[in-house]
mmCIF file as gemmi writes it, N, C-alpha and C atoms, coordinates in Angstrom:
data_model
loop_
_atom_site.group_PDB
_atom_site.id
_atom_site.type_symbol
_atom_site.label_atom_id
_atom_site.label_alt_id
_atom_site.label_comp_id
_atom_site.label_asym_id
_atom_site.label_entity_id
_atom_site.label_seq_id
_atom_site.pdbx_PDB_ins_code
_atom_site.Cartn_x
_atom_site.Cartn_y
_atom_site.Cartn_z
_atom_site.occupancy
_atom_site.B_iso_or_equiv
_atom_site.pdbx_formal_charge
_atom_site.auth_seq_id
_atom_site.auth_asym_id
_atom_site.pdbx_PDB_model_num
ATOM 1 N N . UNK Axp A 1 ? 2.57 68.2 88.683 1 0 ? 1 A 1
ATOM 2 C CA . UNK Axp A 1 ? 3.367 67.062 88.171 1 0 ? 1 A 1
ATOM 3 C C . UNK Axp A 1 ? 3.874 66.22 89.336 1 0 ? 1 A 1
ATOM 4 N N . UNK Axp A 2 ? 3.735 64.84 88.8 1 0 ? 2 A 1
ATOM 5 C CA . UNK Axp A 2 ? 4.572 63.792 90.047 1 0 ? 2 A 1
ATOM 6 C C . UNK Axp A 2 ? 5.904 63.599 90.287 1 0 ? 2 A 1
ATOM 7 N N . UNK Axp A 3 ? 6.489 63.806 91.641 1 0 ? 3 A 1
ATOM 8 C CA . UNK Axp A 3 ? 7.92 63.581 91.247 1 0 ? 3 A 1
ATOM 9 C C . UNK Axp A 3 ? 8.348 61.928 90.821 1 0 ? 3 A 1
ATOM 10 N N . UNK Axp A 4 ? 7.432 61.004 91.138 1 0 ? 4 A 1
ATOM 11 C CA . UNK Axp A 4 ? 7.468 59.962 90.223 1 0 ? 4 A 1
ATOM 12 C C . UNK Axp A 4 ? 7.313 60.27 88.665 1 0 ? 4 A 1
ATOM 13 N N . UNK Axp A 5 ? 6.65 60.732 88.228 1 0 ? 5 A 1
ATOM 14 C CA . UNK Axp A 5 ? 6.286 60.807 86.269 1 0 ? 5 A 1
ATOM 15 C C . UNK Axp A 5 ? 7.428 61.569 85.908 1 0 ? 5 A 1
ATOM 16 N N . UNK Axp A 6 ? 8.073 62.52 86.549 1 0 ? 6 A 1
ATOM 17 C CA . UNK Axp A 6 ? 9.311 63.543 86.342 1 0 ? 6 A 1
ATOM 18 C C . UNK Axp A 6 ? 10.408 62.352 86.681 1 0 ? 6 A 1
ATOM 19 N N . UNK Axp A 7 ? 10.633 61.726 87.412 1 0 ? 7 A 1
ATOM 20 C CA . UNK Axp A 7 ? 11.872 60.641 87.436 1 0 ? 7 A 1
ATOM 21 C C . UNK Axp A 7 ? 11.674 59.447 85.647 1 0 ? 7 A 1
ATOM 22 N N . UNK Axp A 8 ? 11.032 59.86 85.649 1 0 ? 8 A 1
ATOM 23 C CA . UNK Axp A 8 ? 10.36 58.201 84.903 1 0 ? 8 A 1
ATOM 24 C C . UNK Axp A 8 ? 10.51 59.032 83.346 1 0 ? 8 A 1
ATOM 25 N N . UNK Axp A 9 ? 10.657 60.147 83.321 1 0 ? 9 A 1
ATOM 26 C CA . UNK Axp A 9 ? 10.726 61.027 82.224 1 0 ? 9 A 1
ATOM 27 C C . UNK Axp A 9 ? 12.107 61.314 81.741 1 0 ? 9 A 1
ATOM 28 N N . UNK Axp A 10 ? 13.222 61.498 82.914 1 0 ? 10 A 1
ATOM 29 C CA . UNK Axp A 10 ? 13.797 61.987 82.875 1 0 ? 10 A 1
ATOM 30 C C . UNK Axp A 10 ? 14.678 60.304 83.135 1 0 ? 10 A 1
ATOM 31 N N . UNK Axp A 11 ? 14.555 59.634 83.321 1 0 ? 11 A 1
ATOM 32 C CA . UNK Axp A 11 ? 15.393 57.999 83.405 1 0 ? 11 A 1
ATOM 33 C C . UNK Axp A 11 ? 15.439 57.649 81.74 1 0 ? 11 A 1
ATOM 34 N N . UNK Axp A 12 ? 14.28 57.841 81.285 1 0 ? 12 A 1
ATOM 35 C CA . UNK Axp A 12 ? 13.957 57.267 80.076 1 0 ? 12 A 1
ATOM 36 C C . UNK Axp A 12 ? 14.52 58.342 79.258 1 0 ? 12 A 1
ATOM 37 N N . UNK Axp A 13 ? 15.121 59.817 78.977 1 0 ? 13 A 1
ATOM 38 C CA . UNK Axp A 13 ? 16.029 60.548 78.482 1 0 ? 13 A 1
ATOM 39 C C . UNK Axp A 13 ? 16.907 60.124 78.667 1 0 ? 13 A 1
ATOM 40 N N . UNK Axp A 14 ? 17.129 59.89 79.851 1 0 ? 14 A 1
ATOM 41 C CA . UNK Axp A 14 ? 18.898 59.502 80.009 1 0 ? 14 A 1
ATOM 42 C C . UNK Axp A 14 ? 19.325 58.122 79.099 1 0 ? 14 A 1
ATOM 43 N N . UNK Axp A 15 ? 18.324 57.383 79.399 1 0 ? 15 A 1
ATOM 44 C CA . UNK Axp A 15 ? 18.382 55.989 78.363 1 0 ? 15 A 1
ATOM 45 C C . UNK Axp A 15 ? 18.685 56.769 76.803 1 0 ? 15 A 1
ATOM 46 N N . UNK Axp A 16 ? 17.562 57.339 76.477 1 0 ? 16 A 1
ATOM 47 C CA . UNK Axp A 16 ? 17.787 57.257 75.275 1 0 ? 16 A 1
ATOM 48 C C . UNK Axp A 16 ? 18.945 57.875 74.596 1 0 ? 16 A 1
ATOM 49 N N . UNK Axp A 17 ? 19.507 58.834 75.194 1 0 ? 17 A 1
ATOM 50 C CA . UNK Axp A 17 ? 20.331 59.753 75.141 1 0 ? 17 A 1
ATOM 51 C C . UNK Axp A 17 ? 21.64 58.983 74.59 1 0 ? 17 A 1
ATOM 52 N N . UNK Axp A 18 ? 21.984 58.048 75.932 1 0 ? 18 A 1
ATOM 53 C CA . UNK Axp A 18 ? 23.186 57.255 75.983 1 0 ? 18 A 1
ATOM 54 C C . UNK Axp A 18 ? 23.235 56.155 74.796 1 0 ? 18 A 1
ATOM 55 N N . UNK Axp A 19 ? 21.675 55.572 74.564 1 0 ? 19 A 1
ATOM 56 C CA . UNK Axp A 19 ? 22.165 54.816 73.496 1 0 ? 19 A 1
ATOM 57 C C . UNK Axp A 19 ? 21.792 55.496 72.188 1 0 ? 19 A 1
ATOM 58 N N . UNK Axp A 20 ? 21.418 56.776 71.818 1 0 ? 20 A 1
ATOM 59 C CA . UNK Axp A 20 ? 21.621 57.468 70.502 1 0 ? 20 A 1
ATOM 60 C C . UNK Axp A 20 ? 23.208 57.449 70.384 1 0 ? 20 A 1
ATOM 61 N N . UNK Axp A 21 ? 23.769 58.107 71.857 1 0 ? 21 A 1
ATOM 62 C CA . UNK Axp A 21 ? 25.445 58.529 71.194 1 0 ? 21 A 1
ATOM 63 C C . UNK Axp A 21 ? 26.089 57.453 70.722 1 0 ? 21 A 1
ATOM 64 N N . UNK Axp A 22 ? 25.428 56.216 70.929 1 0 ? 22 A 1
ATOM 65 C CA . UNK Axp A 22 ? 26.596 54.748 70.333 1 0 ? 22 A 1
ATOM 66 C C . UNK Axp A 22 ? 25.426 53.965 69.19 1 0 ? 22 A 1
ATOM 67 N N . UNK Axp A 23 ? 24.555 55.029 68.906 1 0 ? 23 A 1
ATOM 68 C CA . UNK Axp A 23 ? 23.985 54.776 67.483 1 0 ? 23 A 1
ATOM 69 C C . UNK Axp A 23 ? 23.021 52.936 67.986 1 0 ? 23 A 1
ATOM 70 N N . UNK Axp A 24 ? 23.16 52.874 69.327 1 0 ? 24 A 1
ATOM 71 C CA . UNK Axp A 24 ? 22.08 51.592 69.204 1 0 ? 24 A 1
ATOM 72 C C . UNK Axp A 24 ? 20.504 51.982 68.893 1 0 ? 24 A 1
ATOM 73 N N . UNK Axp A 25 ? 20.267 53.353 69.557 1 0 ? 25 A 1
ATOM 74 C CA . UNK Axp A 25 ? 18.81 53.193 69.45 1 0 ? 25 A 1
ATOM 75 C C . UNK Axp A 25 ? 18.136 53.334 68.476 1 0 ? 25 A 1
ATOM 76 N N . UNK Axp A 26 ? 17.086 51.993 68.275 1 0 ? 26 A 1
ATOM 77 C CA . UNK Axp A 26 ? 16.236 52.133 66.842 1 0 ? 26 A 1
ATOM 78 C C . UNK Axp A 26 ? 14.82 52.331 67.027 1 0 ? 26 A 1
ATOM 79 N N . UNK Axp A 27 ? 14.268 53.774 67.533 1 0 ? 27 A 1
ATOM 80 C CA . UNK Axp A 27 ? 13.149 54.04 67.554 1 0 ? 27 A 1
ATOM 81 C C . UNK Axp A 27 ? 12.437 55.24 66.721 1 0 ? 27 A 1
């Protein structure tokens, strides 16, 4: 595994994460 594709995995959790808890994300 790349430690680029593991950052890029783990940025895009953190995104989603933060905007589930304030109910923005609509995916």
């Amino acid at each position: 595994m790349h430690e680029r594709d593991l950052g890029i995995k783990v940025s895009e959790r953190t995104v989603r994460d933060y905007l589930q808890a304030y109910g923005i994300y609509q995916y």
